[in-house]
N, C-alpha and C positions, 0 to 999 in steps of 0.2 A: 504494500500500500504506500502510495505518495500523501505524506502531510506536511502543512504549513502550518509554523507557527504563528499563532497570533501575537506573540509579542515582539519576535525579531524579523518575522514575514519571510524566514530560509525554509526553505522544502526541501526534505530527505525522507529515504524511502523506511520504513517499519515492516518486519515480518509479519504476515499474518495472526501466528500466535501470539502474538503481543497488540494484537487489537481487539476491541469490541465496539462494538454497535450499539447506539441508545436510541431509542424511541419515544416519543411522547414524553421526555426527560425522564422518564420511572419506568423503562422497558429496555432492561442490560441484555444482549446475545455474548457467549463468549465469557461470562465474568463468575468464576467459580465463588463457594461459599466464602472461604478464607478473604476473598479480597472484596467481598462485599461486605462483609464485617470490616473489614481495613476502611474502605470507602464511608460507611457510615460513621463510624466512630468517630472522624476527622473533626475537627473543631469547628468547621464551619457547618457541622450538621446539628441536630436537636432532637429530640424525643417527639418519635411521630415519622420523623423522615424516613420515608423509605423507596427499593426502588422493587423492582419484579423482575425478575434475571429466567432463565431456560433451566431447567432442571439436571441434571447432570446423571442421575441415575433413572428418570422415567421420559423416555423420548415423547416430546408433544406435550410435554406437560410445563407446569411452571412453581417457582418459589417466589413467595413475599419475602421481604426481609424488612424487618422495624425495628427502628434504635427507640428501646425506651430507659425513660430515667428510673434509675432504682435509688429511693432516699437513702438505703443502710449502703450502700457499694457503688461501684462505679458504675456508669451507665453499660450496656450489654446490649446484643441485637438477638430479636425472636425471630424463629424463620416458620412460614407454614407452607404446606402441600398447596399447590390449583391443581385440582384435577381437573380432567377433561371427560366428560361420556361419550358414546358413541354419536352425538346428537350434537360433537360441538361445543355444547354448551360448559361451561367453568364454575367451579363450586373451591370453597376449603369446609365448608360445612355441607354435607349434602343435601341437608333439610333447603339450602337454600342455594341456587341457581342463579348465573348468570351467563347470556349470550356475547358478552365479550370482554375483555380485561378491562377496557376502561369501563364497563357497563360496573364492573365491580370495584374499581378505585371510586368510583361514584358513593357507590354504595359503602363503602367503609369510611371514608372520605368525611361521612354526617352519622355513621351508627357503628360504635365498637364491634357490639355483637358478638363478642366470645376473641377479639385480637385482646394484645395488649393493651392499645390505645389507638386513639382515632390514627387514619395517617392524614399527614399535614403537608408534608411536604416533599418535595422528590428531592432524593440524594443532590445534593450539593456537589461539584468536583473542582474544587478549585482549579482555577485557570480557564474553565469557561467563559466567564468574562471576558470580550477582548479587549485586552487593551492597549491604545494604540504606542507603535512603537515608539522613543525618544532621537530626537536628532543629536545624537551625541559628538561634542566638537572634535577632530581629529587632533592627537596630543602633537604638539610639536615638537618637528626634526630638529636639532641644534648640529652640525656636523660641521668637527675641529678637524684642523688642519692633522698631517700624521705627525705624530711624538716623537723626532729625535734625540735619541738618548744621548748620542757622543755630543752634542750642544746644550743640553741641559742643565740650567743651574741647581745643584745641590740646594740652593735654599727653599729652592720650590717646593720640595721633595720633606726637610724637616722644621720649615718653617709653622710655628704655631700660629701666628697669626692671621685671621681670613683675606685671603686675595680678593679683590673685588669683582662681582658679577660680569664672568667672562674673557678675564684678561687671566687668570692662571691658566697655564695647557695642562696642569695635574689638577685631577678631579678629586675633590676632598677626599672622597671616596678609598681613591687608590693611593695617598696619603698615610690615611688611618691604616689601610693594610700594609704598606709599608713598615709602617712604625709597631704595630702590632705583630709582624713578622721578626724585629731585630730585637723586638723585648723579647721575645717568645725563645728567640736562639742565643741571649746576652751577648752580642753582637754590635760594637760601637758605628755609629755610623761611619760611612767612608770618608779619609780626609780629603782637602779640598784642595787642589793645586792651587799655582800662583793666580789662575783667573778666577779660581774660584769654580773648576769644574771639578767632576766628579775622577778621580784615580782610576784607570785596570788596574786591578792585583793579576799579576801574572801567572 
């Protein structure tokens, strides 16, 4: 499958087994028990939310799954059977019937009737939402001349003082690793000829 994201607008491809399908916002194809438990529990979901996923052990058939609050523990999700009859028709209680899944999200929707609690609201997934991408400013290139070392002055290198914005060709940076280098080995630094450049030790 080719997907785009909504927040960076790049498209790349996803295996099949790593996707699912939603319907009506509360109708999962593809999304086993485990991760519709993962999916409800999420923080942006609430007691009541639920979504209605493909059953995994009864082909044609379906499972509710509802996240309800429990005052003594932590919140938990209850799963029930839809069966199917030969007729089409969908039930989780058989005493009572429905011709089609949202015929029955309707129906639980406004009357408990043996769930845990009404459902409220379809599963949440974070990042549905689009939102739109940011024009972010491209960071700027600074590119210094190349570093000769046989012309370099020594005090560049152990000078503590800050150089001013742009005019040292040693970058603080590689200063401090310097200097953290010849403490690390007690290592004086190198003397300085008569111009004041750096010595080869032979």
């Amino acid at each position: 499958w080719n997907v785009v994201s909504l927040v960076t607008g790049k498209e790349c491809s996803v295996p099949s087994s790593h996707v699912a399908k939603v319907w009506h916002r509360w109708l999962y194809e593809g999304v086993s028990r485990e991760k519709a438990e993962e999916l409800l529990l999420l923080p942006c979901n609430h007691s009541g939310s639920f979504l209605i996923r493909e059953s995994q052990t009864r082909q044609g058939c379906y499972s509710l799954s509802v996240r309800r609050t429990n005052l003594s523990s932590w919140d938990s999700v209850k799963h029930y059977r839809i069966n199917r009859l030969e007729n089409g028709w969908l039930y989780i209680a058989p005493r009572l019937t429905f011709p089609s899944l949202q015929e029955l999200v309707d129906y639980y929707s406004e009357i408990g009737d043996g769930l845990c609690c009404l459902l409220k609201e379809p599963c949440f997934i974070q990042g549905a939402v689009q939102v739109p991408a940011q024009n972010l400013a491209l960071p700027v290139v600074v590119k210094k001349s190349s570093l000769n070392w046989q012309e370099l002055d020594s005090s560049a290198l152990f000078s503590e003082a800050p150089a001013p914005a742009g005019e040292s060709p040693v970058s603080l940076g590689l200063r401090e690793a310097i200097s953290s280098y010849l403490f690390l080995t007690e290592e004086l630094p190198p003397e300085k000829g008569e111009k004041g450049r750096l010595w080869k030790c032979a």
